[in-house]
C-alpha positions, 0 to 999 in steps of 0.5 A, spaced: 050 840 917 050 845 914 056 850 915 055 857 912 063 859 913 069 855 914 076 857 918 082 857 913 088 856 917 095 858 913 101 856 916 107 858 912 114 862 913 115 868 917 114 874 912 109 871 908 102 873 912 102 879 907 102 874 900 096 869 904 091 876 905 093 879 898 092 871 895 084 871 901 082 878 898 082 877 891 078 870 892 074 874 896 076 874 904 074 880 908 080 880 913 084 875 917 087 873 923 095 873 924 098 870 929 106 869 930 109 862 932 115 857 931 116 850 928 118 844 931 120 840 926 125 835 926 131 835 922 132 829 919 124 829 918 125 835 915 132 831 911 127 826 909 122 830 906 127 835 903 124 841 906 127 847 910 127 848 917 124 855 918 123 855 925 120 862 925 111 861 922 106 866 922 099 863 922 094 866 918 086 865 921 081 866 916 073 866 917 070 865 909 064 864 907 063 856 905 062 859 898 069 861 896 073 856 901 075 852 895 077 858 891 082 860 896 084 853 898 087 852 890 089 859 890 093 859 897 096 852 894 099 856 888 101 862 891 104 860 898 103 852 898 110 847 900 113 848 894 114 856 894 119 860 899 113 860 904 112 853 904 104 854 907 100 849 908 092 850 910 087 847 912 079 849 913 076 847 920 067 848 919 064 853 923 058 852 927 057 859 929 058 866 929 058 872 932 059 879 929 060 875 921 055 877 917 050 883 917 052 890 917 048 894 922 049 902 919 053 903 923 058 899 920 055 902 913 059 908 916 065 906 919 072 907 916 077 903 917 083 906 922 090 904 924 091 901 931 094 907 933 089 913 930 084 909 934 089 909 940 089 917 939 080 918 938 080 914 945 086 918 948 082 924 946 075 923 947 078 921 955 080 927 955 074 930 953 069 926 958 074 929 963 073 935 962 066 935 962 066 932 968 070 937 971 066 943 968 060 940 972 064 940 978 
C-alpha cells in the first residue's frame, strides 16, 4: 500500500510539547496536535526499568509526509526521547486517507495564521455586523 503521510505520536512529560514541534518543524512538520493526558505506570514497573513517574503527559499528534517520518523519528528520539527530561517516546501509525491535507486552494494562499482569541474577536465582530445589517433592513 502506499501511504502518503504517516501519524507521529509523541508522548513525553508535561511541559515538553513545545520542544517536540520545534524538533517536527525543523524536519519539516507543518503543525501538530496537542492533547493533554496522565500516565498510569506502575512504581515498581517504573523501579525495574529506572525511570520516573511523571504522571502528568502531553501527546503530541502529527500528520507528515511519508518522506520526512524517519527524519523526525531520529530527530525526536535525540531531542525528547527516554533518555532526556522529557523522557518521549513516539511512534508512527500509516494514514489512509486525508481531508484538508495537501493542496492549497488561494484562499488558503492568503490566509494568516491568527491566535484563538483574535479569531474569537473577528467572529464576535462580523456578528455583530451581520445584526446590524439585519436590523437596518427592518
Amino acid at each position: 500500500m502506499d501511504t502518503k503521510y504517516e501519524l507521529v505520536i509523541c508522548v513525553v512529560n508535561k511541559g515538553f510539547n513545545e520542544q517536540v514541534m520545534i524538533t517536527a518543524k525543523s524536519c519539516g512538520a507543518k503543525g501538530g496536535t496537542v492533547i493533554n493526558a496522565r500516565g498510569t505506570a506502575k512504581e515498581d514497573v517504573a523501579k525495574r526499568f529506572d525511570y520516573i513517574v511523571t504522571p502528568e503527559k502531553e501527546i503530541v499528534l502529527l500528520v507528515v509526509p511519508f518522506e520526512i517520518k524517519d527524519q523526525l523519528l531520529h530527530a525526536l528520539y535525540k531531542d525528547i526521547g527516554f533518555q532526556t527530561p522529557a523522557q518521549g517516546i513516539v511512534f508512527t501509525v500509516p494514514v489512509d486517507e486525508t481531508a484538508g491535507i495537501g493542496k492549497k486552494s488561494a484562499a488558503n494562499e492568503k490566509a494568516q495564521e491568527v491566535s484563538y482569541e483574535e479569531y474569537n474577536k473577528a467572529l464576535a465582530e462580523s456578528k455583530d455586523k451581520e445584526a446590524s445589517n439585519e436590523d437596518a433592513k427592518q
